[in-house]
N, C-alpha and C positions, 0 to 999 in steps of 0.2 A: 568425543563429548560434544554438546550441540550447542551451536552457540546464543547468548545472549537474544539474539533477533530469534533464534527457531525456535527459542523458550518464549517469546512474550506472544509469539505467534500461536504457539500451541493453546495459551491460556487462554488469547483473545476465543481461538475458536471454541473454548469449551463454556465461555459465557454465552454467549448468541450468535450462531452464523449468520444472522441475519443483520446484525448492528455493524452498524460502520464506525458509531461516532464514539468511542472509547477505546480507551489507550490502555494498554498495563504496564502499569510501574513496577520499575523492578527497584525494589528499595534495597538489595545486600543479594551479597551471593558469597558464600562460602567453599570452594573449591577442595577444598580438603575433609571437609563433612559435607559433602553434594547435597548444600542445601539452598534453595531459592527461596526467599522472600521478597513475593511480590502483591500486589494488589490491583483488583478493577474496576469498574463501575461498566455497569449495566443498567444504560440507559431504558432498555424498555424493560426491564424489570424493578428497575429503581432503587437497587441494593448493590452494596460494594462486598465484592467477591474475593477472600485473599485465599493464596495458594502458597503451598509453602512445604511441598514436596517435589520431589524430583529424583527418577529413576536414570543413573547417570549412566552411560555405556562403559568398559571397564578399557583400560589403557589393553593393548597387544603386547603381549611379551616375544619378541623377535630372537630367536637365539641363534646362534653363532656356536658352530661346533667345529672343533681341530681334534685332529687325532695323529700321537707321535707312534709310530712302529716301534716295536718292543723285538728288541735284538737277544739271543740266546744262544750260549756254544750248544754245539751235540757232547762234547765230553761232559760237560756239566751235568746233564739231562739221563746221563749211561746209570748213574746207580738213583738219582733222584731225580721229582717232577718241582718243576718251580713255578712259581706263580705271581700273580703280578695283580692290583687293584684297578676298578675300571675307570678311577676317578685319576688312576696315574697317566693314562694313555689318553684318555679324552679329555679333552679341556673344554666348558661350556661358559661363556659368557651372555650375557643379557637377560639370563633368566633371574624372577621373580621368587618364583611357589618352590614347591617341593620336585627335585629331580627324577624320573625315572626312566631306567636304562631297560632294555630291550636286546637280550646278545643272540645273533639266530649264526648257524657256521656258513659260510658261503658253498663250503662242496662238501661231498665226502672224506676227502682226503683230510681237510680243518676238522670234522667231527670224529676222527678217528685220533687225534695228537692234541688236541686241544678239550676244555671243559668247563662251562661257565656256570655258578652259582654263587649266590649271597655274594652278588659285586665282586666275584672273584675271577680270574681266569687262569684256570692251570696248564701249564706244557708238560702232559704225561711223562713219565720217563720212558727212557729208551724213542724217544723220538725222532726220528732221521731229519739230515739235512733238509732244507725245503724252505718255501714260505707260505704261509697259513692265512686266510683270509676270514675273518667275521664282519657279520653286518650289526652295528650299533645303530639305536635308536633311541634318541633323546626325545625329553617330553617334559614339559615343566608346568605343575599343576594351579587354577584359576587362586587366587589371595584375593584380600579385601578389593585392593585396586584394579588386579590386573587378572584379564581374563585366560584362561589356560593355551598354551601357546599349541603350534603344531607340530606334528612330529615331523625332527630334522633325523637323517638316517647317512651314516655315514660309513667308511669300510676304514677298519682297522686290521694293517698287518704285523704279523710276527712272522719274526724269522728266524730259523735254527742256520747258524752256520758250523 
């Protein structure tokens, strides 16, 4: 957000780049409705000029992503596939807007035991010992205040023992 000086700066110049001798007052600023109320005088035009908009830049949403490994027997997995939500294994802080996940498998070996859809992630049955890697990618979308953050991407494993 710009500050106080770079606002009165900007309005000075959109009266006359050419005047020197006038000031703008900033009479209120409201920070929570990004609203400036201020006024000028322009001297070589001879009329006072108020402004009382402002295009505020939007706060960064910083996010902060952990991810716990999701542990699985093989005997469990012999006659049924189990599954697990994505919101269990990843944990997102700092975000704003609205979350979206992104699950891609890291090898072939993950796309052949593992299956993600509708925020879910299944371990097929009959799935051998091992450990499985995907790549997550977090994304949290722009809201009034805050502008859409960038994609954090992180590896989540599972492990069949």
């Amino acid at each position: 957000m710009a500050s106080i000086k770079e606002i009165a700066g900007k309005l000075n110049s959109r009266l006359d780049p050419n005047a020197t001798d006038f000031p703008v007052v900033i009479t209120d600023y409201l920070p929570e409705t990004t609203t400036l109320l201020a006024w000028g005088f322009d001297s070589s035009a001879g009329v006072v000029v108020h402004e009382n908009q402002l295009t505020p830049q939007k706060a960064v949403q910083k996010l902060t992503v952990k991810t716990k490994a999701q542990v699985y027997k093989a005997k469990d997995l012999k006659k049924k596939a189990k599954s697990f939500k994505i919101t269990q294994a990843v944990k997102v802080t700092g975000a704003e807007g609205k979350l979206t996940y992104t699950v891609k498998m890291a090898n072939a070996k993950s796309k052949k035991a593992l299956k993600y859809k509708n925020g879910k992630i299944t371990i097929k049955k009959k799935t051998v010992n091992g450990t499985y890697k995907l790549r997550v990618t977090v994304k949290a979308a722009a809201t009034g205040k805050y502008s859409a953050s960038k994609a954090v991407t992180k590896v989540l494993t599972v492990k069949v023992k």
